[in-house]
C-alpha positions in Angstrom: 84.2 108.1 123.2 86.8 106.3 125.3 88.1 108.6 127.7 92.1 108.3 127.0 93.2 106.9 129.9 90.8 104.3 129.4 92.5 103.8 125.7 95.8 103.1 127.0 95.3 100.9 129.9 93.4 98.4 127.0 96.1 98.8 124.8 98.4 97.8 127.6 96.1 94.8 128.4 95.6 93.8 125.2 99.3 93.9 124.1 100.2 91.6 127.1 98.0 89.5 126.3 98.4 89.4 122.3 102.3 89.6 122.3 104.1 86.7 122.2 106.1 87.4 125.1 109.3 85.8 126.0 111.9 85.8 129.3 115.1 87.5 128.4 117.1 84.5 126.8 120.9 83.7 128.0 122.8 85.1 125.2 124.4 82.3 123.2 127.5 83.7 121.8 129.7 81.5 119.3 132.2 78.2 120.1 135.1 79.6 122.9 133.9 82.6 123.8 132.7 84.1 126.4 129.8 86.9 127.1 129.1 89.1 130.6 127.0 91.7 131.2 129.5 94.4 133.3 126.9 97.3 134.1 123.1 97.6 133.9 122.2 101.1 133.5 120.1 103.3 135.7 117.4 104.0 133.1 116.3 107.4 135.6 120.0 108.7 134.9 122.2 106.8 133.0 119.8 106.2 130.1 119.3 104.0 126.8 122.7 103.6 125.8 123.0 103.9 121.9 126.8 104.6 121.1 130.3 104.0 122.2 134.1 104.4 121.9 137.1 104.1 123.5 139.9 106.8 125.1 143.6 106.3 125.4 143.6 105.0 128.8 140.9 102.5 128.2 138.0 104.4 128.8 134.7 103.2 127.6 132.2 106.7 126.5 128.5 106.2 125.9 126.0 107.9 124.8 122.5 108.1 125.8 120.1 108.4 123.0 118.6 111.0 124.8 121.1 112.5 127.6 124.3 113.1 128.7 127.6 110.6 128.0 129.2 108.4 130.5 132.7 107.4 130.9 132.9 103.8 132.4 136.3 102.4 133.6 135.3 98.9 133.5 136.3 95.9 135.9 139.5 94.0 134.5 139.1 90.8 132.6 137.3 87.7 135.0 135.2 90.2 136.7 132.1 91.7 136.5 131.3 93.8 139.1 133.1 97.3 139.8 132.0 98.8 136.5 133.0 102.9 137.0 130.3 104.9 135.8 130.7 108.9 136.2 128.5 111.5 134.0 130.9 113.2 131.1 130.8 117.2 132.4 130.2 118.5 128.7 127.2 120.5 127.2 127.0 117.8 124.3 125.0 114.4 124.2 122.4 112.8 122.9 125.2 111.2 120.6 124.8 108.7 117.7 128.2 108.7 117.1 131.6 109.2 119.4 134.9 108.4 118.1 138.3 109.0 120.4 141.3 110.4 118.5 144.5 112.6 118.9 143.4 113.5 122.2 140.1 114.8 121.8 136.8 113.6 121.6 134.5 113.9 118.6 130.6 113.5 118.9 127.9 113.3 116.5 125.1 114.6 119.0 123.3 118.1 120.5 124.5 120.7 122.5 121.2 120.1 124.8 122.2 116.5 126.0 118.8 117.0 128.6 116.4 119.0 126.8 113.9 117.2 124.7 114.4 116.3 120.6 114.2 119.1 118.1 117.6 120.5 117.8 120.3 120.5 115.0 122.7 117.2 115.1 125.9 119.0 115.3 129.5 117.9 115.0 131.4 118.2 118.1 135.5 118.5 119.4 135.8 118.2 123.5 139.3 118.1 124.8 141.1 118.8 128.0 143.6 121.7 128.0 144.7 121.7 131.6 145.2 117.8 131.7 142.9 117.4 134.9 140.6 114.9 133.3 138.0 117.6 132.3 136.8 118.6 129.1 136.8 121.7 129.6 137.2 122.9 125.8 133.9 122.3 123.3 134.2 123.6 119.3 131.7 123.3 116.9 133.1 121.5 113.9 129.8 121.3 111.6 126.0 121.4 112.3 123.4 119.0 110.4 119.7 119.6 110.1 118.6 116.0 111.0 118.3 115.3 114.8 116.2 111.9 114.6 117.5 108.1 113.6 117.7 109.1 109.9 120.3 111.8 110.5 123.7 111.9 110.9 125.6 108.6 113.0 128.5 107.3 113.4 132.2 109.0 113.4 135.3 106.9 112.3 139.0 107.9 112.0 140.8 107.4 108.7 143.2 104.4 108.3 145.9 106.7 108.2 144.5 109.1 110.9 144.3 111.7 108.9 140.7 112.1 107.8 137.4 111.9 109.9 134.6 110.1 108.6 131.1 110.3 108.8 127.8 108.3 108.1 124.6 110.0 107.6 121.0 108.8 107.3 118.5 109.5 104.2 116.9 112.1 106.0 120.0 114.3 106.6 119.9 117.3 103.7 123.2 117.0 101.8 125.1 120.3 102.8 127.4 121.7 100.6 130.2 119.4 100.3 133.7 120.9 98.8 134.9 117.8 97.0 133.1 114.7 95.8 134.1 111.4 94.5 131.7 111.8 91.8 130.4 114.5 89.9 126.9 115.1 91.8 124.6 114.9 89.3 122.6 113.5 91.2 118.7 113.0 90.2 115.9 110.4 91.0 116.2 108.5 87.5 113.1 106.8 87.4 111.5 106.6 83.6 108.1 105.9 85.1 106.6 107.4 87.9 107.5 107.2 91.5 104.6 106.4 94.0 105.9 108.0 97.5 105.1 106.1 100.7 101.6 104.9 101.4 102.0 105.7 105.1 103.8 109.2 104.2 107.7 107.6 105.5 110.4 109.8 104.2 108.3 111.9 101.4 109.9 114.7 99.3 113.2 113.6 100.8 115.4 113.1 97.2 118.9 111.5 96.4 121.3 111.3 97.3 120.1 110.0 100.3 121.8 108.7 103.1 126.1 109.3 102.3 129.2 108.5 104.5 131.8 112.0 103.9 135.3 112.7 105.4 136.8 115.9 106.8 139.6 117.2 108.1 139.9 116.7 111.8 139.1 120.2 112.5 136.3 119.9 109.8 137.0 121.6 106.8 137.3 120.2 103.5 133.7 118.0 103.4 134.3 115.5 100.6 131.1 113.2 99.8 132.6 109.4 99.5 129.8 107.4 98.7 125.9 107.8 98.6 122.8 106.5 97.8 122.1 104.1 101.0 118.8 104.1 103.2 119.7 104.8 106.9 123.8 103.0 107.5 124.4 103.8 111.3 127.6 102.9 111.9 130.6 101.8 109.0 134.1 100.1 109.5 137.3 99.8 107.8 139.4 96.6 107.4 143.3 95.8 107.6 143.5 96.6 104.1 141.3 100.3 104.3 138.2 99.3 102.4 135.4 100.3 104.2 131.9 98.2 104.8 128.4 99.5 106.0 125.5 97.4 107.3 122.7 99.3 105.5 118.6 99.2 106.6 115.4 98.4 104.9 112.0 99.6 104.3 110.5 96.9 106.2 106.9 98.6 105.3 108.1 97.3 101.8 108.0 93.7 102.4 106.3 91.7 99.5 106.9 94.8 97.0 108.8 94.4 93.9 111.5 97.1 95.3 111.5 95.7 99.2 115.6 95.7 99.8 116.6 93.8 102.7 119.0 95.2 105.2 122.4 94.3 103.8 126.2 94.4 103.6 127.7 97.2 101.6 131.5 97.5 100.2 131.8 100.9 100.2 133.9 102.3 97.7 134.9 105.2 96.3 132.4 107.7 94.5 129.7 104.8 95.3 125.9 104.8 94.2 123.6 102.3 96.0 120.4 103.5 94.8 118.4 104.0 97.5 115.3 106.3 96.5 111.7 107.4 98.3 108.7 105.5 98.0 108.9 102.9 95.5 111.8 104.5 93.9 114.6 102.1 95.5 116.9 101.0 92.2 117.1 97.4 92.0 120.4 96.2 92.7 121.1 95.4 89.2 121.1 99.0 87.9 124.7 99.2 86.1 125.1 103.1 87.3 125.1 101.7 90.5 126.6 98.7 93.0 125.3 95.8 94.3 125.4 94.9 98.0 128.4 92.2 99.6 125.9 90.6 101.1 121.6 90.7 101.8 121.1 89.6 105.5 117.0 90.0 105.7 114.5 92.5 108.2 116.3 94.0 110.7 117.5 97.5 112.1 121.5 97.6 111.6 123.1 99.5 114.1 126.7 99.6 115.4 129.7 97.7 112.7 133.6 97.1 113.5 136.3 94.9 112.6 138.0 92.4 115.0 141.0 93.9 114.1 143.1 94.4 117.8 140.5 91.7 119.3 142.4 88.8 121.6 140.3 86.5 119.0 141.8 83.4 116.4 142.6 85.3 113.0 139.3 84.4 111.9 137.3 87.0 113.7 140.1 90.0 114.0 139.7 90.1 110.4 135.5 89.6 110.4 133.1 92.5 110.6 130.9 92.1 113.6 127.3 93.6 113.0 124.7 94.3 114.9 120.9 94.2 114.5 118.9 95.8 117.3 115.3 94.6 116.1 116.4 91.0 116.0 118.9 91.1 118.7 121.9 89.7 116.6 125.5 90.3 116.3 126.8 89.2 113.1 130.3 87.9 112.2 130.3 88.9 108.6 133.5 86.9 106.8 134.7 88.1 103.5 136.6 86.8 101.0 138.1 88.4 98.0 136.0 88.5 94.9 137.2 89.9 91.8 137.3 93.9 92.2 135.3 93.1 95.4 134.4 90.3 98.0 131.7 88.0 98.9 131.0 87.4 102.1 129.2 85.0 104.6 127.5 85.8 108.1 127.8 83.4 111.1 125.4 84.7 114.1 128.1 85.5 117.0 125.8 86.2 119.1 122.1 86.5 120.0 119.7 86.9 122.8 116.0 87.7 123.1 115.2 91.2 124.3 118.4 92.3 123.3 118.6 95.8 121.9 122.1 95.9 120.5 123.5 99.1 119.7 127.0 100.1 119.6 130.3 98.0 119.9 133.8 98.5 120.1 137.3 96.9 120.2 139.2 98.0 123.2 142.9 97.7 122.6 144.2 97.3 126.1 142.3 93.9 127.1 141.4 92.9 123.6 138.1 92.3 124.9 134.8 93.0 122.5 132.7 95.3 124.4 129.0 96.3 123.1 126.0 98.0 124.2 122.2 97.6 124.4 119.9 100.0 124.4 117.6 103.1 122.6 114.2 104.1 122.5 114.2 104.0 126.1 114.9 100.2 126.2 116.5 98.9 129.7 120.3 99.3 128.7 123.8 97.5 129.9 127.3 97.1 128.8 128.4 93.7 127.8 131.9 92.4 127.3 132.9 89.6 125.1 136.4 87.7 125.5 137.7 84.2 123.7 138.3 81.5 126.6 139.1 78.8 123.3 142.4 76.9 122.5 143.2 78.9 119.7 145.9 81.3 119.1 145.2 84.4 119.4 148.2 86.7 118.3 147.8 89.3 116.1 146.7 88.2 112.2 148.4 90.3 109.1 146.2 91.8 106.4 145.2 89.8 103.9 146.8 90.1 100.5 144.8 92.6 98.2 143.8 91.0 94.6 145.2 92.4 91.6 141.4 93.4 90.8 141.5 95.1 93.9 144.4 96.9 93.6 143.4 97.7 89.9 140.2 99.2 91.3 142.0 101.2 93.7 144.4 102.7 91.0 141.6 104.1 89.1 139.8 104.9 92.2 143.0 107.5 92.9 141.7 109.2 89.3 138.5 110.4 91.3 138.5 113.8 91.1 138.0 116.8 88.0 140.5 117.9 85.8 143.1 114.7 86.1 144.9 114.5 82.8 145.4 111.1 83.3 142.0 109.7 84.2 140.5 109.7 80.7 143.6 107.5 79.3 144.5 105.3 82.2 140.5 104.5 83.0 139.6 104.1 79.2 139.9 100.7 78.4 138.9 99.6 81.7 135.2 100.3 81.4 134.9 97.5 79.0 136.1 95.3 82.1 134.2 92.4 83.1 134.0 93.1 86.8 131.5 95.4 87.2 133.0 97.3 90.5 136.4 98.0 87.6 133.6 99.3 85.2 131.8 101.5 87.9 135.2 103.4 88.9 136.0 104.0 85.3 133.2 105.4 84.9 132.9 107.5 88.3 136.7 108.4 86.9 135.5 109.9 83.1 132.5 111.9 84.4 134.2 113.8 86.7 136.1 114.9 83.4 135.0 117.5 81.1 132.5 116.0 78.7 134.0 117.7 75.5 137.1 116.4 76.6 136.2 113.1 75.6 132.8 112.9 74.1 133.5 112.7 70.5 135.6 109.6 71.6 133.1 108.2 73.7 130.5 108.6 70.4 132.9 106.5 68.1 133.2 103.8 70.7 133.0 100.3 69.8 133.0 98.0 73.1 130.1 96.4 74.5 130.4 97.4 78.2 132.1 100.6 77.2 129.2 101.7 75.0 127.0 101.0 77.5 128.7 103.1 80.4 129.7 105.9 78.2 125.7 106.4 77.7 125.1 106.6 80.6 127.7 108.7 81.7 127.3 111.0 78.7 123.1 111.2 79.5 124.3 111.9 83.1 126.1 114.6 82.1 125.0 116.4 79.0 122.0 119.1 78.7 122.0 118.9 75.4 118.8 117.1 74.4 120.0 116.8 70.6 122.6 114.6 72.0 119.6 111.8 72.6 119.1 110.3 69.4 123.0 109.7 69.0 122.7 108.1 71.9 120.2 106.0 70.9 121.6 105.3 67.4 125.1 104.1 69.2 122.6 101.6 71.6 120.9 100.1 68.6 124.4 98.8 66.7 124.4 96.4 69.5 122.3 93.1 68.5 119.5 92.7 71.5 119.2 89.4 70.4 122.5 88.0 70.9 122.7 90.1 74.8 122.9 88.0 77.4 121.1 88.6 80.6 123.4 91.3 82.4 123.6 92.7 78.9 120.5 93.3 78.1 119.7 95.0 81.7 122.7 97.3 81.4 121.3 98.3 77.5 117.5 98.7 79.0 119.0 101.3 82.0 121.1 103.0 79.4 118.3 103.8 77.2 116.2 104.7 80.0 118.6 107.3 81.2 118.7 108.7 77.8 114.9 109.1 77.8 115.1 110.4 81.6 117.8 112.6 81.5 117.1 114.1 78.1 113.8 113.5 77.5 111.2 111.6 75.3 112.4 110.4 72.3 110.6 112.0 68.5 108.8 109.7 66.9 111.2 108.3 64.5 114.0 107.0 67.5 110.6 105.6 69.4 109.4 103.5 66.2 113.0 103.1 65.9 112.8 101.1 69.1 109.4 100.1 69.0 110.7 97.6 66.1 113.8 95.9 68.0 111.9 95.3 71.3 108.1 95.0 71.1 108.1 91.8 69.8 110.7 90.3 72.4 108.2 91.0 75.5 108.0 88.5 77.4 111.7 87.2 77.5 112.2 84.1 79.3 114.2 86.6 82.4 111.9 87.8 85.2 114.3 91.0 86.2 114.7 91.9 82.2 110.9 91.5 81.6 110.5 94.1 84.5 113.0 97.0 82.7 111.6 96.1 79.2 108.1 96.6 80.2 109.0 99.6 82.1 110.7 100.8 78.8 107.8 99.6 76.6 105.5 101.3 78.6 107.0 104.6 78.3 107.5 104.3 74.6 103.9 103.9 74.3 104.0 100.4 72.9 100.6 99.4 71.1 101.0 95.7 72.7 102.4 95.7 75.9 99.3 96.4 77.6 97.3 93.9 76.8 101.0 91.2 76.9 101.2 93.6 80.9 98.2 92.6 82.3 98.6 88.6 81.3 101.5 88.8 83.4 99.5 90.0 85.9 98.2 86.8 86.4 100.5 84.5 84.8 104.1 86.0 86.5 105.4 83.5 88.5 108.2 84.9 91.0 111.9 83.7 90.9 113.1 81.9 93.8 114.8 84.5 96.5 116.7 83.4 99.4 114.4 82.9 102.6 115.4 84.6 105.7 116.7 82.3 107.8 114.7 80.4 110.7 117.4 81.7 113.4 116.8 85.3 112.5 112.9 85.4 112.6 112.9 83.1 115.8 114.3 86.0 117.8 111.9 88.2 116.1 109.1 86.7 118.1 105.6 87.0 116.6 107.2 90.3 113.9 109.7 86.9 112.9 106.9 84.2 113.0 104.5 86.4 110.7 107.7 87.5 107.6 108.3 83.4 108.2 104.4 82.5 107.7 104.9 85.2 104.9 107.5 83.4 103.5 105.9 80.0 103.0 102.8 81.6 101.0 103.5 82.3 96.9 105.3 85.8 96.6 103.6 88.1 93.6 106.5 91.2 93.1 106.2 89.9 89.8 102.8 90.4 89.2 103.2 93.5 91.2 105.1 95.0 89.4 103.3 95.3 85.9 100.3 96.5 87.7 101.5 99.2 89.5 103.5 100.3 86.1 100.6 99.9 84.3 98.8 102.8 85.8 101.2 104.9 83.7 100.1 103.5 80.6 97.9 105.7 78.3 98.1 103.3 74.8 96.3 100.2 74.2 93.7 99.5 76.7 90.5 98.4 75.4 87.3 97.6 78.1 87.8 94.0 77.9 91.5 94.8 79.4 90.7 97.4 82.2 88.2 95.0 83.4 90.8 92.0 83.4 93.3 95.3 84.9 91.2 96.2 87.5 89.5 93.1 88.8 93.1 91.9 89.3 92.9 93.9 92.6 90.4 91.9 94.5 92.0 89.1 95.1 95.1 90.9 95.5 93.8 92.3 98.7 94.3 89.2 100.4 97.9 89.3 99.8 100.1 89.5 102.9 103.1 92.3 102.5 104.9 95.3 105.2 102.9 98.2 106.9 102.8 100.2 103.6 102.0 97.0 101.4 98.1 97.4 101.3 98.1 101.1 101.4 101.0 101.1 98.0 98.3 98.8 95.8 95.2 100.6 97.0 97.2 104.0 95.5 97.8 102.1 92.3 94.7 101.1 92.0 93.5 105.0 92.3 96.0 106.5 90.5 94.6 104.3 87.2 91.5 105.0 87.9 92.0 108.3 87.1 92.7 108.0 83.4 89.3 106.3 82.8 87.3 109.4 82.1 83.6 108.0 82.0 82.1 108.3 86.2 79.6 105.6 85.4 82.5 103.1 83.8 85.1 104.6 87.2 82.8 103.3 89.4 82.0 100.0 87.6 85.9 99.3 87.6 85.9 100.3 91.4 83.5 98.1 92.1 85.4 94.9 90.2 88.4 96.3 92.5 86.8 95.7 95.3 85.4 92.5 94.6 82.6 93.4 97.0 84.9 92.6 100.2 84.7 96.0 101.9 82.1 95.0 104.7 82.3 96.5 107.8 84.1 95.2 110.7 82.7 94.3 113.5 84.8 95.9 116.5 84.5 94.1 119.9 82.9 96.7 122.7 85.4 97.9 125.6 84.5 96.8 128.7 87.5 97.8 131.7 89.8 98.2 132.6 87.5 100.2 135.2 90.6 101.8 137.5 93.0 104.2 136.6 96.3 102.2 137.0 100.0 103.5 136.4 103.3 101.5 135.4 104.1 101.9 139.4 101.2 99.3 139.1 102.7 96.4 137.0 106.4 96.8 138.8 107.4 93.3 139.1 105.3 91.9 136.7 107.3 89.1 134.9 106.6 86.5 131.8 106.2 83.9 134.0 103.2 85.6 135.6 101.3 85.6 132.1 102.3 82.3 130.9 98.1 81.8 131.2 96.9 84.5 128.8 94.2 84.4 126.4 95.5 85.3 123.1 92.0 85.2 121.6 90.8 88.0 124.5 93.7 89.8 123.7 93.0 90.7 119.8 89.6 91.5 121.0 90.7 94.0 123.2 93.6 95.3 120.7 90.5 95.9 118.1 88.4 96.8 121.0 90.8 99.5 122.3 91.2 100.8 118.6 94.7 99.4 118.9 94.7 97.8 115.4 93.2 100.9 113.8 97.2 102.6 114.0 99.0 99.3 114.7 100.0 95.9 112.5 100.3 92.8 114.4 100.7 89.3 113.1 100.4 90.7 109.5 97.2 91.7 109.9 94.8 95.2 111.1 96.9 98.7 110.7 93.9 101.2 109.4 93.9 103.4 106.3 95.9 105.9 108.9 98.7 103.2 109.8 99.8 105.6 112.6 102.0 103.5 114.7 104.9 100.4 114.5 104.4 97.2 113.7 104.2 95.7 117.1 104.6 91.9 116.1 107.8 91.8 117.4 107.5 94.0 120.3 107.6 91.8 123.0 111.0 90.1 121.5 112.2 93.8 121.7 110.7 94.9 124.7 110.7 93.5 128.9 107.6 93.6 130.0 108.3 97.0 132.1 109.3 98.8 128.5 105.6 97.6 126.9 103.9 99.0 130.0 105.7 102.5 130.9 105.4 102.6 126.6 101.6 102.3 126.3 100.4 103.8 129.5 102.8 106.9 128.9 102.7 106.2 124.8 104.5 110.0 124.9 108.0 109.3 126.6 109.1 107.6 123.6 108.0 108.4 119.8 110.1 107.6 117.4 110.7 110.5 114.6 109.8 107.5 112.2 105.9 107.5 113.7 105.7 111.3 115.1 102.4 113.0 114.7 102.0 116.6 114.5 99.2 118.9 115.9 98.8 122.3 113.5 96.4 125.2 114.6 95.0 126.7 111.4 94.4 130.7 111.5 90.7 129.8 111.9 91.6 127.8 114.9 91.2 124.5 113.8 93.1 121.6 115.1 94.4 119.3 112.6 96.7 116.0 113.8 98.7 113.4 111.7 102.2 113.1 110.4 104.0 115.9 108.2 104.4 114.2 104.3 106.2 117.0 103.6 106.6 120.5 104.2 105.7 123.1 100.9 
């Protein structure tokens, strides 16, 4: 046994030497502007900065991830020394979210700003009474039961000042909200079975996920806005009030057929954006659902605002800037109106190497953008960005609404129960081509009584209205005899002569008949059976996926054996690369999703054999040997933290049906395609002194431009480094404990990957935390929590 010390002094070794380590970068900021660092934190006091705002006077407040806040008066414009930095005297901190307005100060933090992680993330008001600078007034507005980077983040004030608004992460439990945009039936909505996360990330947790609300500013009257997104930090409102979020991924999901990149969301009212545990995520084609604005790729979003107020050409004032801390990128994100909706296009502002971006703001007195770096400990400063360009800079107007737009927004005012006028002003725009008109005439009916309209809805005629009103009614109803009505209103609509974003909108319709209101009798399934066994395959990837699904569920005799060809023949459709700029500041995390890239994807394949461990109908031997040797060479296939671990549960979870031991193990063995020899791990051999981080103080890049890569993934396997950790796409055990650390030393300074592995406690992040439990019998068991029961 390697005594621990020993453990992490290798790992520390072995990461230098095996991380593709880079000097901090100048940051390059875009054509005319202008970028300065004003203050460098005093990590021992000041902290990892992770959020900020702005007061009245000009006052810039930060947070530290972990501590107190700071007020910083900061130099004028042209200088860059002089910063002001005094500690905030109030018992709050710890904030993900501060927003300045009417006076007071609102944070999103702890009322134990220096005591360690475990408390509720509670809602607070700080003001000054006596007008001596102080806040000496502190009210609870509203408490959360999520403290870590899932839970509740970022505070913004209302275009019209009158509402506060909140984001919150998937892992914050939906309180009890007292108005919604929609009608909160909420469920998972899966017609074949969920597989939770391979490495245990975010089990149990349920929709609606992560949800951006608004209050009153004293807190009362929670109304749920929009739902359904993985972990948004930080939202922002344009000139015209719609409001955009820059959503995260799964990154343990890359290569799986639900992997959702980090992406730009139009938030709009009573939204779904279907993110779901596990392999659950909705595809963004789901018609009870939106799409994103824009997918940017891996990354961790963090802070979002407009340029609106910014001394910047009309361009940016009216561009979203958005920031990615793993990549170290500040997007501008450019929209332009489209349909209901927009489009939009990113232009990288700004980028640097070891740059931990985290919160931004606008500060009206100087026009200046100012931003932060920082959390998870990461060295922290406060940067400020100004245009030094030709062009003018005074103040751009709104841009002119669409008549789509303002349609949407019209039946977006009908978004609440018991409006006599929804069902009759939002009728006959559900048969609207623009899907984001279809959605809010829908989100509008439901949140009607059913019998009000459901005999209507039953006699309907229209294509896309049949199709939402199915939805909506299966949504809705309890009443299981509703289902084959349901069905028999589907089927008057020719699958034939459907068109591609026909046919997916009938497939999710029938499936939430089946999963709403359960499985269909056996006349409605041969019913069904008889229009669509014969069409699989179609010549569409994404329709092939949600007819198999479907087929699978109705117990087709044929689509196993048509399944498990595709499992070999499935060719993927082309998706958009990730660009070379973004995974070039992702260091060796960005070179291995690039090497990634250039080898064949196989989500499609995938995804029929994953779904094929629900089937129960139609496999013979000849096909669960063709099934199951499928998965040898399928081990070799490169995919996120959780990739290897997701196919090795599929794998098992089939493997279960077969009810013979001798023909289990046969099949296992064809799995495995005899590749599961041991390892040979390299022996330890030092460090042989019990250093500290006071010991590496000063060490630079520079000083290890002469490392041996090769030693150093002997001594990350020698270490047992690579039995918790993925680097370079490869290692991370069957416990896949800890990050990826590919990218770490794009992320990190050298002085953060030391003080982090030699004191691998200062910093965990909730996403990796292990637990130690005593049993009764006092037994110690350690690993992370999948969920509490």
């Amino acid at each position: 046994m390697i005594p621990p010390f020993r453990v992490s002094l290798l790992c520390t070794a072995a990461l230098l030497l095996a991380t593709s380590l880079r000097a901090a970068d100048p940051i390059t900021v875009a054509t005319g502007f202008k970028v300065e660092q004003i203050h460098k934190t005093d990590m021992k006091t000041q902290g990892s900065w992770v959020s900020l705002c702005v007061d009245d006077k000009g006052d810039l407040i930060a947070s530290d991830q972990y501590g107190h806040l700071w007020r910083i008066v900061p130099p004028a414009i042209g200088k860059t020394e002089g910063a002001k930095v005094t500690k905030v005297n109030v018992a709050a901190g710890k904030a993900h979210g501060l927003l300045w307005a009417y006076g007071s100060l609102y944070i999103m933090g702890s009322d134990k700003p220096g005591e360690p992680a475990g408390d509720l993330r509670t809602l607070w008001r700080a003001w000054d009474s006596k007008g001596d600078g102080t806040f000496d007034k502190v009210q609870r507005i509203a408490s959360f039961e999520a403290p870590g980077e899932h839970g509740p983040h970022a505070l913004v004030l209302a275009p019209n000042g009158q509402k506060l608004y909140l984001a919150c992460g998937n892992h914050t439990p939906a309180p009890k909200f007292d108005r919604a945009r929609d009608p909160q039936v909420y469920q998972e909505d899966h017609l074949l079975p969920r597989m939770w996360d391979a490495n245990g990330h975010a089990r149990g947790i349920m929709a609606p996920g992560g949800f951006i609300a608004r209050c009153n500013l004293d807190g009362t009257d929670l109304e749920l806005v929009a739902n359904g997104f993985r972990n948004e930090y930080d939202f922002a409102f344009n000139q015209n009030g719609e409001m955009f979020t820059y959503d995260a991924d799964m990154e343990w999901d890359l290569g799986l057929p639900w992997y959702r990149p980090t992406r730009i969301c139009h938030v709009t009212s009573g939204s779904e954006f279907g993110w779901r545990s596990g392999s659950g995520k909705w595809p963004s084609y789901y018609e009870d659902s939106l799409p994103s604005a824009l997918d940017i790729g891996p990354g961790s979003p963090t802070g979002v605002v407009f340029g609106t107020g910014a001394k910047f050409p009309a361009k940016y004032q009216q561009a979203m800037f958005a920031m990615d801390w793993s990549f170290g990128t500040m997007y501008a994100i450019h929209f332009k109106a489209k349909g209901a909706t927009y489009s939009a296009e990113r232009e990288v502002f700004l980028a640097g190497q070891s740059l931990p971006l985290s919160d931004l703001v606008v500060r009206p007195q100087d026009g200046a953008l100012y931003f932060t770096t920082g959390g998870r400990k990461t060295e922290s400063a406060l940067y400020r960005v100004t245009y030094t360009g030709s062009e003018a800079t005074a103040a751009a107007a709104a841009p002119d609404l669409s008549d789509l737009q303002k349609l949407r927004r019209q039946i977006e005012g009908h978004h609440h129960p018991n409006d006599p006028e929804a069902v009759n002003f939002c009728w006959p725009h559900l048969d609207h081509a623009d899907r984001f008109i279809r959605f809010a005439a829908r989100v509008a009916i439901e949140n009607q009584p059913l019998a009000e309209w459901q005999a209507k809805a039953l006699a309907e005629t229209r294509p896309n209205s049949l199709r939402e009103l199915v939805m909506a009614m299966a949504r809705l109803t309890p009443d299981q005899a509703l289902a084959p009505k349901l069905v028999d209103r589907l089927l008057t609509q020719n699958w034939d002569q459907l068109d591609t974003p026909s046919r997916l909108a009938w497939l999710r319709a029938c499936s939430l008949v089946f999963i709403r209101l359960g499985e269909p009798a056996e006349p409605v399934r041969m019913r069904l059976l008889d229009v669509l066994d014969g069409s699989f395959p179609t010549s569409d990837e994404l329709v092939n996926r949600e007819l198999g699904n479907l087929l699978i569920f109705l117990k087709s005799p044929t689509i196993v054996s048509k399944a498990v060809e595709q499992m070999y023949s499935a060719v993927d459709f082309i998706e958009p690369a990730f660009g070379d700029d973004l995974l070039a500041r992702g260091g060796a995390y960005g070179a291995t999703i690039g090497e990634m890239q250039k080898l064949p994807s196989h989500k499609q394949q995938i995804h029929f054999a994953f779904n094929l461990r629900a089937a129960t109908v139609g496999w013979t031997p000849e096909l669960s040997e063709k099934y199951f040797t499928w998965f040898g060479p399928a081990r070799s296939f490169k995919g996120g933290n959780s990739f290897a671990g997701y196919l090795r549960n599929a794998r098992d979870e089939a493997l279960v049906r077969v009810s013979d031991p001798l023909q289990r193990e046969r099949l296992l063995t064809l799995a495995l395609n005899n590749s599961d020899q041991p390892i040979e791990i390299p022996r330890p051999k030092g460090p042989g002194a019990n250093y500290t981080a006071a010991d590496f103080t000063g060490l630079t890049v520079d000083e290890l431009r002469k490392r041996d890569i090769a030693h150093g993934k002997q001594m990350f396997q020698a270490a047992l480094c690579a039995q918790c950790h993925r680097f370079g796409g490869e290692f991370g055990g069957a416990g896949a404990g800890g990050p990826d650390l590919s990218g770490a030393g794009a992320r990190y300074t050298v002085a953060d990957l030391v003080t982090a592995i030699i004191d691998p406690n200062k910093e965990i992040s909730d996403q990796y935390a292990f637990t130690e439990f005593t049993t009764v019998a006092g037994d110690k068991l350690l690993g992370r929590v999948a969920r509490e029961d």
